[in-house]
Residue, then its C-alpha position, 0 to 999 in steps of 0.5 A: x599393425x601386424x607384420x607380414x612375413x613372406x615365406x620363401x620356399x627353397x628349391x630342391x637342388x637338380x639331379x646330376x645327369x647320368x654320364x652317357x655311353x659316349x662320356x664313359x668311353x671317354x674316361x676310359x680312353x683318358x685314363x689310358x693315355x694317362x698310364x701310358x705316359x705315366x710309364x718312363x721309356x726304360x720300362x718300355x724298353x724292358x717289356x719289349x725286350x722281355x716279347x722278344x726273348x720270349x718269341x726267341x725262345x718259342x721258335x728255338x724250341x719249335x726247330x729244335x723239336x725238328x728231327x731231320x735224318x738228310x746229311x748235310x748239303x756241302x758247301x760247293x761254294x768253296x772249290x775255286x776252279x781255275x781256268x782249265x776245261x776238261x770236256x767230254x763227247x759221249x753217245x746218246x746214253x750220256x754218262x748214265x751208263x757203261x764206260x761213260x759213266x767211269x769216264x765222267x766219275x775220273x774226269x771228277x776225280x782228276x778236277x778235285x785234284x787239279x781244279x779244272x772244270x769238267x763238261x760233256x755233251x752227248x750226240x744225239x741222232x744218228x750215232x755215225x762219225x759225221x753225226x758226232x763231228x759237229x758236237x766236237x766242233x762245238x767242243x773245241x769252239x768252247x776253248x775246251x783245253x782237254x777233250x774226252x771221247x767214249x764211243x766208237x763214232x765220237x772216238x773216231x771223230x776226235x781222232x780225225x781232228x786231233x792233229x788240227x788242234x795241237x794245242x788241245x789235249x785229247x783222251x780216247x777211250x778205246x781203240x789205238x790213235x797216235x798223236x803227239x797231243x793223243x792219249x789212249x785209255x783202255x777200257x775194263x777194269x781200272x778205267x776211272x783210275x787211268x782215265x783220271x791219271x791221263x786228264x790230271x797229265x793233259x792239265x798239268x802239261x799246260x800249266 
């Protein structure tokens, strides 16, 4: 009897499936993490320090490249004022022209010497005595310790207060005013000079 023998057909192996898009992606971000664990915190540390420098080193060049011809602004902050004030009346045009404006630079002057603050104010309207009077009045409520005139109206006016202030330093330009508390200034050539001699005198006669 004749054996029958089964033949068995072997089945082909499947194909692997094509990693998608989405699977590709993966990979890729895993092996990322990887490296950057794979980096100790020193060399971080390094390659931060190596940006840094660099970005250091381009904003040198950039504000050395800058050519700027302005002087430099001084330090203000470093005068240290004491508690003397200097305050001066003018007319209408301030200190922007005439005498007043030798007045107000020797009144600077006397202040880099002296460290007292220096003020003025200008009447504004009419330009009479009775106008300027009450921008005096102004003046000696402020605690001014020493007070200017430049103007013949504002003159007039200090002139008329000064003995009711005894305490109160006055300086007038111009004219001929007496007082024990009453200084004259000339005008003309020398205004600055003598106008900073008399306040630097008013102020150290407080001290």
């Amino acid at each position: 009897m004749a054996k029958q023998v089964r033949q068995v057909t072997q089945g082909r192996p499947a194909k692997a499936a094509a990693p998608s898009a989405g699977g590709r992606l993966a990979v890729v971000g895993r092996a990322a993490v990887a490296w950057l664990r794979a980096l100790s915190g020193r060399a971080i540390a390094l390659t931060a320090g190596a940006v840094a420098v660099v970005g250091a080193l381009v904003v040198t060049g950039v504000l050395l490249s800058r050519h700027d011809d302005r002087p430099p602004v001084p330090d203000t902050r470093a005068r240290h004022y004491t508690e003397t004030d200097a305050c001066l009346l003018t007319g209408e045009n301030g200190i922007t022209t005439g005498a007043a404006a030798d007045v107000w630079r020797g009144m600077q002057d006397a202040s880099l010497t002296t460290h007292a603050r220096v003020s003025y104010a200008q009447v504004t309207g009419e330009q009479s005595t009775g106008n300027a009077r009450p921008f005096l009045n102004g003046m000696l409520q402020r605690s001014c310790d020493v007070v200017l005139a430049v103007g013949k109206p504002e003159v007039t006016a200090a002139a008329q207060s000064a003995s009711g202030y005894g305490k109160v330093g006055f300086v007038l330009v111009g004219g001929a005013h007496a007082g024990a508390n009453v200084t004259t200034v000339g005008t003309g050539d020398g205004l600055r000079h003598d106008v900073a001699a008399a306040v630097e005198r008013a102020v150290n006669g407080r001290v």
